[in-house]
C-alpha positions as CSV (number, residue, x, y, z in Angstrom):
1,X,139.1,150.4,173.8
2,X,135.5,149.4,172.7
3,X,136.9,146.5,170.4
4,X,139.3,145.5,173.6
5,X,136.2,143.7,175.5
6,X,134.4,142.0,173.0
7,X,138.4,140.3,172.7
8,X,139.1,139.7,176.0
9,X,135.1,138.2,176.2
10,X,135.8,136.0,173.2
11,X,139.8,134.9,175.4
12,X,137.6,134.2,178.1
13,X,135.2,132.1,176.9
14,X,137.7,130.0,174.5
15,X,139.9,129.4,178.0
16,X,136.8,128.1,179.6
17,X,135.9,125.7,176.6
18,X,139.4,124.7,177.2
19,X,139.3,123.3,180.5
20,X,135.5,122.2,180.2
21,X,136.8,120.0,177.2
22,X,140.1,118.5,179.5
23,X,137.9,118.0,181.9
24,X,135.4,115.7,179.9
25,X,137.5,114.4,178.0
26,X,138.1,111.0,179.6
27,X,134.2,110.8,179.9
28,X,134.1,110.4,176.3
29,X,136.5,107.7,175.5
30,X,137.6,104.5,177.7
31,X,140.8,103.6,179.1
32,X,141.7,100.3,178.9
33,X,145.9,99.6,179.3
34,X,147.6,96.7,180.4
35,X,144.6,95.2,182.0
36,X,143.4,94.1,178.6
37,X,147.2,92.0,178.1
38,X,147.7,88.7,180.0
39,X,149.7,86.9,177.5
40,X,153.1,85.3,178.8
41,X,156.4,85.6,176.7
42,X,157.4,82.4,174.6
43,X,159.6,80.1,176.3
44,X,162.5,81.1,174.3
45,X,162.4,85.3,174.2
46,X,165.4,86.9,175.4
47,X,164.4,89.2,178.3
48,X,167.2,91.8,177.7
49,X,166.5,91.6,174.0
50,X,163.0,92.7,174.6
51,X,163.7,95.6,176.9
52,X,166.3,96.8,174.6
53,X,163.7,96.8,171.9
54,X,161.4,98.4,173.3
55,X,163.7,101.1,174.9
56,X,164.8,101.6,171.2
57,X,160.7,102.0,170.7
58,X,160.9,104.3,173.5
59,X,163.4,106.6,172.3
60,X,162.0,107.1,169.0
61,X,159.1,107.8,170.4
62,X,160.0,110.8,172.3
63,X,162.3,112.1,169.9
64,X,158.9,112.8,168.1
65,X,157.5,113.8,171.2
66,X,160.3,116.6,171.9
67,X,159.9,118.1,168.8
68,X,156.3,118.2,168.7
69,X,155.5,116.3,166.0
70,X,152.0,114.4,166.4
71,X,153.6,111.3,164.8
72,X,154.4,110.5,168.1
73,X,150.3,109.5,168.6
74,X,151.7,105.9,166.3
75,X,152.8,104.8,169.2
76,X,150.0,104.5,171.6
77,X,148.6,101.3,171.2
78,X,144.5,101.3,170.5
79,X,143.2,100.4,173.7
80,X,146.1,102.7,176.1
81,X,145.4,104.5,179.4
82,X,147.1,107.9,180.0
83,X,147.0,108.4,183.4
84,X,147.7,112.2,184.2
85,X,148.6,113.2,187.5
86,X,149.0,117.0,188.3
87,X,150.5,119.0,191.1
88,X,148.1,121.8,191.4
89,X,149.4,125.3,192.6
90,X,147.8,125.3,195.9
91,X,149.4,121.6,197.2
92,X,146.6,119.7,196.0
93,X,146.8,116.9,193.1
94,X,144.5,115.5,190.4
95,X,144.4,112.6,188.0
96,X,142.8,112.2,184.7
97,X,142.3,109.4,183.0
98,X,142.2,108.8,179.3
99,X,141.8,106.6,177.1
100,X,144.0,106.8,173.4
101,X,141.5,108.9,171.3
102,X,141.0,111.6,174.1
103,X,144.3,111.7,174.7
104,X,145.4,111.8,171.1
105,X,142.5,114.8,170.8
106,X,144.2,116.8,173.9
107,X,147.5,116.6,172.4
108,X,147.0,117.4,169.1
109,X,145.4,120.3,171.1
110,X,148.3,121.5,172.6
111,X,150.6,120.6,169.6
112,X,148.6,122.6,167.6
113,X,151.5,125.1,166.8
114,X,154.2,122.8,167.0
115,X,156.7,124.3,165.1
116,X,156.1,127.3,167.1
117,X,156.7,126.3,170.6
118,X,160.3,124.3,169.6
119,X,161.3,127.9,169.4
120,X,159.4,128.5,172.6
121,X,160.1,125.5,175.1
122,X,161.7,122.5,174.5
123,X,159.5,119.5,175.0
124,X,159.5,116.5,177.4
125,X,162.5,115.1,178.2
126,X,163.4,111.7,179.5
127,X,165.9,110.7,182.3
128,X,166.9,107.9,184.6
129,X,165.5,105.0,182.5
130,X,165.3,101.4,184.1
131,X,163.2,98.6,182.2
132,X,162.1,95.2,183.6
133,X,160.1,92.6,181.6
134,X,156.6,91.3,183.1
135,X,154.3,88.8,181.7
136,X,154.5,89.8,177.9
137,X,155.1,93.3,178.8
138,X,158.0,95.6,179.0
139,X,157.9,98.4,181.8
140,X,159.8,101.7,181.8
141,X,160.4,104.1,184.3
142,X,162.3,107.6,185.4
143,X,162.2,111.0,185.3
144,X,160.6,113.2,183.1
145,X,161.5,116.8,182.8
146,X,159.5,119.7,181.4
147,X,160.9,122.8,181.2
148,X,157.8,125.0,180.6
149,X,156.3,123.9,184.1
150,X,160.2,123.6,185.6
151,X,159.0,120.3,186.5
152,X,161.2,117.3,186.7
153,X,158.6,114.2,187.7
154,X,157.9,110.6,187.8
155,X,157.3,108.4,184.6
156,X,156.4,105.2,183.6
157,X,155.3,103.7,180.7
158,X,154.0,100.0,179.7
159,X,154.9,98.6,176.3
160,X,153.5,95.9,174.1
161,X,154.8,94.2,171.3
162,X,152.6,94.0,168.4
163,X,151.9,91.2,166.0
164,X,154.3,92.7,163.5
165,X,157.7,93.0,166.4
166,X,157.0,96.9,166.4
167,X,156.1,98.2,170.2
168,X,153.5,99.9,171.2
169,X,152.3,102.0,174.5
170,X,149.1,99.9,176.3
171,X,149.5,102.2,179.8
172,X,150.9,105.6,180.9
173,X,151.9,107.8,184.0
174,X,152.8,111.1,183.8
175,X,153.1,113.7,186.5
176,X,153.3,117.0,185.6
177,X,152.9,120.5,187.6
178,X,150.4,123.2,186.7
């Protein structure tokens, strides 16, 4: 029993280094996102080519994603804003904002143990996906389910095509449910 506090002391004070570090988090690194694109699409791109592309970008991304494996972090592009909106449990709502490196630091974070928590939860999964092409970007949005919180909740994401054809994430909105 003596060796029980000194435990639950040490629990304690690693859960509140936890949410003093989400918290602050987006204070150390700035979100950019789509603000920072404003190029058009050449005269002769194929709209439905490009949101097929990126779609395919999409999926492979969270294929990673669902199976925890941090390779999924490639595909935020370098100057990306996360925007993280949760449903609190008393009704109320918050956002945080981040920026790629904090939000890359959060997940890998809660990835941590990623082979681990496959056997646990499954991750994040996808639904209801409609694309549309604006400017030089390509926008996609539905559903996105995760069964640890038994949350089902909006998504969108905002993809950019690199130099190189390969896409990228520039912007991000996730609602999820604490």
């Amino acid at each position: 029993m003596r060796y029980l506090r000194p435990v639950v002391g040490m629990t304690v004070l690693a859960a509140v280094f936890g949410v003093w570090a989400m918290r602050l988090a987006p204070s150390f690194d700035t979100a950019r996102g789509a603000a920072t694109q404003q190029a058009a699409l050449p005269g002769d791109a194929d709209p439905a080519a490009l949101e097929r592309s990126a779609l395919s970008a999409f999926t492979d991304f969270a294929r990673l994603e669902a199976r925890f494996d941090l390779a999924f972090l490639a595909y935020y592009h370098d100057k990306a804003a996360i925007h993280l909106h949760r449903l609190l449990p008393d009704g109320g709502a918050e956002t945080l904002d981040y920026g790629r490196a904090g939000w890359a630091g959060l997940q890998k974070h809660w990835y941590a143990d990623g082979a681990g928590r496959i056997a646990e939860d499954a991750g994040p999964a996808y639904s209801q996906l409609h694309t549309r092409v604006e400017g030089n970007l390509v926008i996609i949005e539905g559903r996105r389910r995760v069964e640890a919180e038994n949350h089902t909740g909006s998504y969108k994401v905002v993809m950019v095509q690199t130099a190189g054809g390969g896409w990228k994430i520039i912007e991000e909105w996730i609602e999820s449910q604490l």
